[in-house]
C-alpha positions in Angstrom: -99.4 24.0 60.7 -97.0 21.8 58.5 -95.4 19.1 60.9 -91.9 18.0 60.3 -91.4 14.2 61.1 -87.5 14.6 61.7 -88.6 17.2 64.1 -88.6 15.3 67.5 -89.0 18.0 69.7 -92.4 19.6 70.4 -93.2 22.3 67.9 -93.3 24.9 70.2 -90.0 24.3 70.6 -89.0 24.6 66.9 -87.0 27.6 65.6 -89.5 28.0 62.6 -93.4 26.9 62.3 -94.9 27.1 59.2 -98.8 27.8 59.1 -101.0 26.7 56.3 -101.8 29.2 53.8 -105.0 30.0 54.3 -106.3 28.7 57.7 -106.2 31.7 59.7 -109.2 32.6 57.8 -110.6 30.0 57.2 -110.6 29.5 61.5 -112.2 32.5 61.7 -114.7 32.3 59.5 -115.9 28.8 61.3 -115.6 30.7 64.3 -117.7 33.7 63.8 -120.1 31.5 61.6 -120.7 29.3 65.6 -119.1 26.0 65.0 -117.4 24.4 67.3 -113.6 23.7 66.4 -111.6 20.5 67.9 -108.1 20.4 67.5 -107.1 15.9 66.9 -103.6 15.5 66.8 -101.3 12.8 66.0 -98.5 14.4 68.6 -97.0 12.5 70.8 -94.4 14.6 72.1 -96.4 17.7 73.1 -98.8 18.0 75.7 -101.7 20.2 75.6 -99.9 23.4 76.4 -97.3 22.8 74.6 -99.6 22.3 71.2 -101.1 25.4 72.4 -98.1 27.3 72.5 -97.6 26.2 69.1 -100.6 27.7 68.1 -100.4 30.4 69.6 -96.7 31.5 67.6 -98.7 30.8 64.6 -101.6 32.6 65.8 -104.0 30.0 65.7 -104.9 30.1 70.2 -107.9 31.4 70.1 -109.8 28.9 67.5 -109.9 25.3 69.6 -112.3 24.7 72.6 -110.6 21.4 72.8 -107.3 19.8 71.9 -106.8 16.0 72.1 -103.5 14.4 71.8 -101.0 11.3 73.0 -100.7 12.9 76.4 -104.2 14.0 77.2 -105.9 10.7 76.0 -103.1 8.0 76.3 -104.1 7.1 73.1 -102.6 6.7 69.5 -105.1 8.4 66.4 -106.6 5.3 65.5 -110.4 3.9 66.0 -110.4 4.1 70.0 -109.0 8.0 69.9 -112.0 8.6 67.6 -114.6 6.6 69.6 -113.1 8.5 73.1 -113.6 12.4 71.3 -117.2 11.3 70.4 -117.6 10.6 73.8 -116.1 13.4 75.7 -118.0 15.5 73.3 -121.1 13.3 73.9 -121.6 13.8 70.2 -122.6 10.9 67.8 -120.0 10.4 64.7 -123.3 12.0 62.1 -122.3 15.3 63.8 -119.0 15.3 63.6 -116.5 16.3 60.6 -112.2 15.6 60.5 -110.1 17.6 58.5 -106.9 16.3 58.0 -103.8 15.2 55.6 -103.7 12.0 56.7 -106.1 10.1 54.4 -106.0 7.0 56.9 -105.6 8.3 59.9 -108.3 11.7 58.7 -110.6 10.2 56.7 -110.9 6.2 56.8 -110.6 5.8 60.3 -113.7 8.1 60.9 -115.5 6.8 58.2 -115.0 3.1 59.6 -117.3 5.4 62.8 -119.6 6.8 60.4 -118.0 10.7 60.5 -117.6 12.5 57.7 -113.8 12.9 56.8 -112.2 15.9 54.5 -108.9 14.8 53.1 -106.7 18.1 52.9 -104.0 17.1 49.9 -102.5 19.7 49.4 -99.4 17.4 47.7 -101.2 15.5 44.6 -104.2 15.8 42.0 -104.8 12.3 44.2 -108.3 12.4 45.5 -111.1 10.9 47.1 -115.0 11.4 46.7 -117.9 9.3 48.3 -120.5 9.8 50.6 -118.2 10.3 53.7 -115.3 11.4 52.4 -114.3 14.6 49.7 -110.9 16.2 49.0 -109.7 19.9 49.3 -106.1 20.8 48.0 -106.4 24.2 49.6 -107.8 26.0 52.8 -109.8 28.0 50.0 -111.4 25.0 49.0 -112.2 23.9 52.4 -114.1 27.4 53.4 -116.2 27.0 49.8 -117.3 23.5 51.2 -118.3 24.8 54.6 -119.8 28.2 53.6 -121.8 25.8 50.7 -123.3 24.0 54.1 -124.6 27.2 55.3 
């Protein structure tokens, strides 16, 4: 969903979410093709059931096992917040993919951990290609990659 920093209360509180165009499908398709799907936020305002509130307006529930946030971890998105989802997951960082918009916080921060980061940019032609790290500018894009993994 788009986030609105000027927005200070939790989104499920907000009068209007806007969902990305796109990710419902692309959420289901992940989900009926077995992967697991992880929900890292930078909110800091919402607790768990509160982001799953959210989700659930844009009707996005049922697609998470697992949400981590501020008030579940105590910790800000940064190297730690990565390190502590690897280990809750008791996964190691090769088996694990971020999507987000952030390219710091999304993509170099789990590259610095040796995970794979997808930069969604939806904004600019700005992008970034390398061995851990490619670009989609659409939730079209971003199903193409993972259906060209199966």
């Amino acid at each position: 969903m788009y986030d609105d920093p000027s927005n200070t209360m939790p989104m499920v509180e907000w009068g209007t979410i806007k969902v990305v165009d796109g990710i419902s499908d692309l959420l289901a398709y992940l989900h009926s093709s077995g992967r697991r799907t992880i929900l890292a936020t930078s909110a800091a305002v919402s607790d768990e059931s509160q982001i799953r509130g959210a989700l659930a307006r844009g009707g996005l529930d049922g697609y998470f096992s697992k949400i981590y946030c501020f008030k579940n971890t105590g910790l800000s998105k940064g190297e730690t917040f990565y390190r502590h989802i690897l280990g809750d997951l008791h996964i190691s960082a090769s088996d694990a993919l971020m999507v987000g918009d952030s390219f710091e916080k999304d993509v170099q921060l789990p590259n610095l951990l040796g995970m794979f980061g997808i930069w969604f940019n939806p904004g600019t032609k700005e992008s970034c290609e390398d061995v851990l790290c490619i670009t989609v500018h659409s939730m079209h894009e971003l199903k193409t990659f993972f259906k060209s993994l199966d």
